[in-house]
C-alpha positions as CSV (number, residue, x, y, z in Angstrom):
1,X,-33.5,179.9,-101.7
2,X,-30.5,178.2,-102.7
3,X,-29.2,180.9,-102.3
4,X,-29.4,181.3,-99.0
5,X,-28.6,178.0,-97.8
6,X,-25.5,178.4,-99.7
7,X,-24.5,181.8,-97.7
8,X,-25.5,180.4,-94.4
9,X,-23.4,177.0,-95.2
10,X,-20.4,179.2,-96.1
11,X,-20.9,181.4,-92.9
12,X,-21.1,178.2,-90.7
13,X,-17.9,176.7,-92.4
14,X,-16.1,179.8,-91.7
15,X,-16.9,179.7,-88.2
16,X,-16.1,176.2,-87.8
17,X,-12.6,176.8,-89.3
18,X,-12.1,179.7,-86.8
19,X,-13.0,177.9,-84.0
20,X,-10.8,175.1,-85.0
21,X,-7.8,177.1,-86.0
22,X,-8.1,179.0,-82.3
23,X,-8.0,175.4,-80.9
24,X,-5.2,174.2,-82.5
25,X,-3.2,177.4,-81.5
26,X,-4.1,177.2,-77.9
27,X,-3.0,173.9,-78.3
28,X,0.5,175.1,-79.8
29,X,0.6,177.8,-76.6
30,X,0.3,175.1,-74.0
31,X,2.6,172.1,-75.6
32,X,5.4,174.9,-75.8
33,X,4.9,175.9,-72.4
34,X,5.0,172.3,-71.0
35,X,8.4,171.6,-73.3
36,X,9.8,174.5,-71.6
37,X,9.2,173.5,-68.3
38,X,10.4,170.1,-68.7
39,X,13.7,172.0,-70.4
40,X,14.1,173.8,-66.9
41,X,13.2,170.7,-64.8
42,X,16.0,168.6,-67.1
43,X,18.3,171.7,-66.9
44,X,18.2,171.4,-62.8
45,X,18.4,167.8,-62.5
46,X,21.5,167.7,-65.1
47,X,23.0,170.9,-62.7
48,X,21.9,168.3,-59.4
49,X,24.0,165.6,-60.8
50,X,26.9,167.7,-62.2
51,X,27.6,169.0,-58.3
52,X,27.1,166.0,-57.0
53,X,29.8,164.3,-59.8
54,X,32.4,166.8,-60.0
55,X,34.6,166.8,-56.7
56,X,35.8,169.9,-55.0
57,X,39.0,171.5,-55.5
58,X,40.2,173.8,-52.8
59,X,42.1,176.8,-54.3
60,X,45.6,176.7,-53.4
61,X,47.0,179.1,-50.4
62,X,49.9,181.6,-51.1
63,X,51.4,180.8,-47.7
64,X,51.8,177.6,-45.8
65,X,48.9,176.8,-43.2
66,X,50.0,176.3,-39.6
67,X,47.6,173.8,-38.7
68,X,48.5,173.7,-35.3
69,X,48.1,177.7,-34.6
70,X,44.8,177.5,-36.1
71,X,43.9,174.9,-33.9
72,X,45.1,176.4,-30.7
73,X,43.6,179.7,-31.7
74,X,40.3,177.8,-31.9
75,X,40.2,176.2,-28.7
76,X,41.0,179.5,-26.8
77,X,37.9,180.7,-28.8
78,X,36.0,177.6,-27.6
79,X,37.0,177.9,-24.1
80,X,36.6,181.8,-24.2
81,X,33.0,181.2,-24.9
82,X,32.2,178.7,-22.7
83,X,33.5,180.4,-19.9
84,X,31.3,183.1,-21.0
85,X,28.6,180.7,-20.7
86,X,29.8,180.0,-17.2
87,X,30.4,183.6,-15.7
88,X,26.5,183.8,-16.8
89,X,25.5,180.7,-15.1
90,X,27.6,180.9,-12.0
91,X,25.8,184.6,-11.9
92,X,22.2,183.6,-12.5
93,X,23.1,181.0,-9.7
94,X,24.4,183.6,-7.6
95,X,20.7,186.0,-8.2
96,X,18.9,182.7,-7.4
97,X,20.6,182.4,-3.6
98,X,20.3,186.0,-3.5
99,X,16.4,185.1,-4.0
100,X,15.8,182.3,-2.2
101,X,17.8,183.8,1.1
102,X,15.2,186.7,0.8
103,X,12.2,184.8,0.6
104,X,14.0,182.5,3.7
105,X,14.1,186.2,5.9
106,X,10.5,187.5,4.7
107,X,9.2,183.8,5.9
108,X,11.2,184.3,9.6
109,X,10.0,187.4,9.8
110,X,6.1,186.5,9.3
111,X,7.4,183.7,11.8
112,X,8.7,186.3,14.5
113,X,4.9,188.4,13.4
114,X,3.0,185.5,14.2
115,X,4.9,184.3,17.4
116,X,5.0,188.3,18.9
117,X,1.0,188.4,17.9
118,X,0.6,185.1,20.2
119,X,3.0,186.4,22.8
120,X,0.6,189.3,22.7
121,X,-2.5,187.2,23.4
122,X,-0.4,185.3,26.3
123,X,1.2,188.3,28.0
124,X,-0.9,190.9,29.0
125,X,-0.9,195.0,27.3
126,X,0.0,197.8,29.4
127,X,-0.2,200.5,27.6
128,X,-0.1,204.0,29.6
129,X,-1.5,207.2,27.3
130,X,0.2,210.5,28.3
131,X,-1.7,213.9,27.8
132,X,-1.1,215.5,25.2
133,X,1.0,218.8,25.5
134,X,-2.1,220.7,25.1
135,X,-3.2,224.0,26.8
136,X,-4.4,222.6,30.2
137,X,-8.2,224.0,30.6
138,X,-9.7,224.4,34.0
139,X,-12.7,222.4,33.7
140,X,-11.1,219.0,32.9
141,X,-8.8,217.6,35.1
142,X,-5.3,215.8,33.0
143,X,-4.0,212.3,34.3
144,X,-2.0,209.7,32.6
145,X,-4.5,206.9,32.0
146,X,-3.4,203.4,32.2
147,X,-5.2,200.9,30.3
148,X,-4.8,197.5,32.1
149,X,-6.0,193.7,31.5
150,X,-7.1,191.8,33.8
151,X,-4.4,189.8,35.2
152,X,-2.5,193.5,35.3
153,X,-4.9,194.7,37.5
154,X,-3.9,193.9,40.5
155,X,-2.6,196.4,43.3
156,X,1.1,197.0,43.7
157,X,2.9,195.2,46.0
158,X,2.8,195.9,49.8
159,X,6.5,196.4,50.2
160,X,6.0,199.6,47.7
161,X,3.0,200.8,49.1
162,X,5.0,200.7,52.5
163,X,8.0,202.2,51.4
164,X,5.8,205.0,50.0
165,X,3.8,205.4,53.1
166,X,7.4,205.7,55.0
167,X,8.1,208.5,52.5
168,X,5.2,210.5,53.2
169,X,5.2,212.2,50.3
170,X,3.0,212.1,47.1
171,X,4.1,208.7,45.5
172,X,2.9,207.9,42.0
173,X,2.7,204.5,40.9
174,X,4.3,203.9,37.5
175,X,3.4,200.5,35.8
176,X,2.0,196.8,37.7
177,X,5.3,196.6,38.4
178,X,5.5,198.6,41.0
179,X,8.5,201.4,39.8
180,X,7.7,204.4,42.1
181,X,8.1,207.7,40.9
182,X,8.9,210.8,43.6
């Protein structure tokens, strides 16, 4: 029996030592891992603070620098693109009056609609149908209808009645005017 106890003790301290010794390298993996880091972090702060400590040294120029060119040559390229900016502006300025004067006509002409609809209304509608250029048939007779409101239909006036009587010939009667045709 002692035996036993004694195997099952011995299996029981050789699991405890493996667990432990797995412990203590996971432990060794993860402090080297947060050293390294905090190398890199240290690394980049130390880089930070050299920049910002060591001044900058232009390289030196073969040729001597004509400041004045260069600053010439930069305002033409300035003004160059602002007048670019311009042409665009004064353009899209240009499209909008385009615009607006076209919208300006469309609204006088719905004006002029509106005022020739009303004139319409006032003044009356003569509107004379003509026959069509159809063969004439036999059983229907053709005449130029005239389609007359009221106020136009009145007879004509008595001078042309009289003048066409003095005629004596067939005298049509064009319009409410009174335009005689012979």
């Amino acid at each position: 029996m002692n035996f036993i106890f004694g195997v099952i003790l011995l299996a029981l301290f050789i699991m405890a030592v493996r667990v432990i010794w797995t412990t203590v390298l996971q432990t060794i993996v993860y402090l080297k891992s947060g050293l390294l880091v905090l190398k890199q972090l240290r690394a980049q702060r130390s880089a930070r603070l050299s920049v910002l400590s060591t001044p900058v040294v232009m390289p030196c120029l073969p040729h001597p620098i004509d400041w004045h060119h260069m600053a010439d040559n930069l305002r033409q390229e300035i003004h160059q693109r602002n007048t670019g900016f311009c042409r665009e502006a004064h353009r899209l300025d240009a499209q909008l009056q385009v615009t607006l004067k076209t919208i300006e006509l469309f609204k006088a002409d719905i004006q002029l609609t509106k005022l020739e609809q009303e004139l319409l209304k006032i003044k009356p509608a003569v509107i004379l149908q003509e026959p069509e250029a159809v063969k004439k048939r036999r059983r229907s007779k053709s005449q130029s209808a005239v389609v007359v409101e009221d106020i136009t239909a009145k007879t004509p006036a008595p001078v042309q009645q009289l003048r066409a009587a003095l005629k004596g010939s067939k005298v049509l009667v064009d319009s409410p005017t009174g335009n005689v045709r012979h």
